[in-house]
Backbone as CSV, one residue per row, in Angstrom:
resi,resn,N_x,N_y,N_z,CA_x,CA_y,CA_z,C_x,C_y,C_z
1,UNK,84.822,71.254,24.444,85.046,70.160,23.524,84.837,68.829,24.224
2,UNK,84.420,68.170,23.491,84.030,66.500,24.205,84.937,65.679,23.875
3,UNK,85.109,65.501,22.645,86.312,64.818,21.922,87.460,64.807,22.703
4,UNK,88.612,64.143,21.865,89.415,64.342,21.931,90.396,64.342,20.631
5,UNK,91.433,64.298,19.989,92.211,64.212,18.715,92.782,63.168,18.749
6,UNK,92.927,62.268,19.953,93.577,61.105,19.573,92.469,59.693,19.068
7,UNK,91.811,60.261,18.473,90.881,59.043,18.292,91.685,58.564,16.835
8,UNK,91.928,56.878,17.239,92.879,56.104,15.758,92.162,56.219,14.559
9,UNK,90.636,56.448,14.288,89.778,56.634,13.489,90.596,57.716,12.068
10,UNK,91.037,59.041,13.104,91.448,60.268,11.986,92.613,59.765,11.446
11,UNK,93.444,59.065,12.061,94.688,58.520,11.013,93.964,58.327,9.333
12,UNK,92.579,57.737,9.152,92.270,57.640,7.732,91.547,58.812,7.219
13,UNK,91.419,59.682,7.828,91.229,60.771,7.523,92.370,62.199,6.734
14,UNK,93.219,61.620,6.885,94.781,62.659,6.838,94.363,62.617,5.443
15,UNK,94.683,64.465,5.426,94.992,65.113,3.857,96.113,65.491,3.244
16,UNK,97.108,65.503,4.086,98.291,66.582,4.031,98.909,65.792,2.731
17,UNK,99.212,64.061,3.080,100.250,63.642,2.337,99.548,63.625,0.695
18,UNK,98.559,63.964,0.555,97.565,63.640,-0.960,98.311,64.554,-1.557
19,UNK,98.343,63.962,-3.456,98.620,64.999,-4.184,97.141,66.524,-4.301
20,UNK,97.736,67.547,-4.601,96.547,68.565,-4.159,95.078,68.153,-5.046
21,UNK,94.915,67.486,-6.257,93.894,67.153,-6.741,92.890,66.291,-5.786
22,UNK,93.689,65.403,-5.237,93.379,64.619,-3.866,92.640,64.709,-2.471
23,UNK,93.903,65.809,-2.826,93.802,66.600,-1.161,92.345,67.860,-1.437
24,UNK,92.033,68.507,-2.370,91.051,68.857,-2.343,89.463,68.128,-2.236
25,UNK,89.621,67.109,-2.554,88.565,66.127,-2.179,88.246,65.726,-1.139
26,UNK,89.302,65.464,-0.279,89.529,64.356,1.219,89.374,65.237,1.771
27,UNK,89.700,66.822,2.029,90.047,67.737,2.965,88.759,68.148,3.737
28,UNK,87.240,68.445,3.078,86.086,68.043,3.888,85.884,67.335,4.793
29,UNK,86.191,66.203,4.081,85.887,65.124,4.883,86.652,64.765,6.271
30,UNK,87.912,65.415,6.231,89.238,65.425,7.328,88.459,66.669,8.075
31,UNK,87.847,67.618,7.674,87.803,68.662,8.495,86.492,68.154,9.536
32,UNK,85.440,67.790,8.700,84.308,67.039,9.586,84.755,66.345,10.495
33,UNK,85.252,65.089,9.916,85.684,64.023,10.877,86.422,64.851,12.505
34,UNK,87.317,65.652,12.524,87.575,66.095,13.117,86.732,67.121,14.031
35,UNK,85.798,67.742,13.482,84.670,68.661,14.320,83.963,67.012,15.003
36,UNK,83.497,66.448,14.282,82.768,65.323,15.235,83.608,64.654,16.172
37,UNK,85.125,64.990,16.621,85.487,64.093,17.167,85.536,65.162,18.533
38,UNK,85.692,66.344,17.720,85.871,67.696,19.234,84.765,67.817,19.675
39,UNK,83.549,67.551,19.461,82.042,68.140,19.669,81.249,67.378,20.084
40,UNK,81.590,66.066,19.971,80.383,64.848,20.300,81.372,64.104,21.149
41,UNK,80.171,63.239,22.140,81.051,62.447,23.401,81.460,61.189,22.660
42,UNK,82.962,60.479,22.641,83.163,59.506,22.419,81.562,58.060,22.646
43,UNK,81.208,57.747,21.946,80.258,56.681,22.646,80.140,56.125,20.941
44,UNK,79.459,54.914,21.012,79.100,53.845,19.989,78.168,54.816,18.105
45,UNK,77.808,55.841,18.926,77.183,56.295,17.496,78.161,57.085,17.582
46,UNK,78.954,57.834,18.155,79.751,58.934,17.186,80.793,57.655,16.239
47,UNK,81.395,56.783,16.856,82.027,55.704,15.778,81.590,55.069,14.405
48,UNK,79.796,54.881,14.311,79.274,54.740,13.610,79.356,55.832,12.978
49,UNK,79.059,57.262,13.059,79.210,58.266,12.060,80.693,58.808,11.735
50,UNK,81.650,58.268,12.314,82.882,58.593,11.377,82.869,57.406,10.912
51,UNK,82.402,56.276,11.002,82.725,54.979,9.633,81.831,55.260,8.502
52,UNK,81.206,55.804,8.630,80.483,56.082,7.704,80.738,57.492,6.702
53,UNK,81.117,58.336,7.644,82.180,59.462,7.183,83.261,58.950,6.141
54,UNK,83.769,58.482,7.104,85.264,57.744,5.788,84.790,56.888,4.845
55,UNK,83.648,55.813,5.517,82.835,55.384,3.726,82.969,56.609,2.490
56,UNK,82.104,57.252,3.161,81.641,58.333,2.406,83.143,59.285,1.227
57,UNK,84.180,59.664,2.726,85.253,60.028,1.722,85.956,59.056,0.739
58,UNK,85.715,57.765,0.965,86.538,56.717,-0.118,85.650,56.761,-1.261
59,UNK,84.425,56.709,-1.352,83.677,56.695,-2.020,83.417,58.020,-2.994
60,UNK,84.018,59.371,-2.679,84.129,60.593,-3.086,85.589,60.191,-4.188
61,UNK,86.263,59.737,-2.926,87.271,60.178,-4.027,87.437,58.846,-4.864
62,UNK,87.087,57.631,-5.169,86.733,56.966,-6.070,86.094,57.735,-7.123
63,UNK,84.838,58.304,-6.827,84.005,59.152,-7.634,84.985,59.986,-8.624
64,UNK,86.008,60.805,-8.108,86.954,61.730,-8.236,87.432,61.400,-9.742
65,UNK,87.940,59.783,-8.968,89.193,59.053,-10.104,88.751,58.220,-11.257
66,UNK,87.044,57.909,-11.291,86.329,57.190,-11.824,86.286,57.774,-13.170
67,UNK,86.980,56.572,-13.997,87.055,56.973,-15.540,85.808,55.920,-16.231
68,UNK,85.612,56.341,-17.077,84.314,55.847,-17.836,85.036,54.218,-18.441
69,UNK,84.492,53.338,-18.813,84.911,52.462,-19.638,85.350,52.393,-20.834
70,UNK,86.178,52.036,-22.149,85.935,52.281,-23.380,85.860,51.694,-23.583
């Protein structure tokens, strides 16, 4: 493993506290984030691809909650 788990990044990654509708959405994205943090060497692009990761999960679960207009 290259990583390590203390990177402050996964704090926005956490699924546990979501209600489960939630937590089924985010929980990908928590599980990735976490393989990229064990597998790739800390350096300037693995940071770029978990910000972009967590873009990505805010943007999911927006998607999730996104009600149409009336």
């Amino acid at each position: 493993m290259q990583g390590n788990n203390m990177d402050p990044i996964l704090q926005f990654f956490a699924y546990e506290h979501l209600p489960p509708h939630l937590r089924d959405v985010s929980r990908p994205f928590g599980e990735m984030a976490k393989s990229i943090v064990d597998t790739l060497p800390r350096n300037p692009e693995r940071t770029v691809a978990l910000r972009k990761l967590l873009e990505s999960k805010d943007a999911a679960v927006r998607a999730f909650l996104f009600k149409d207009a009336i």
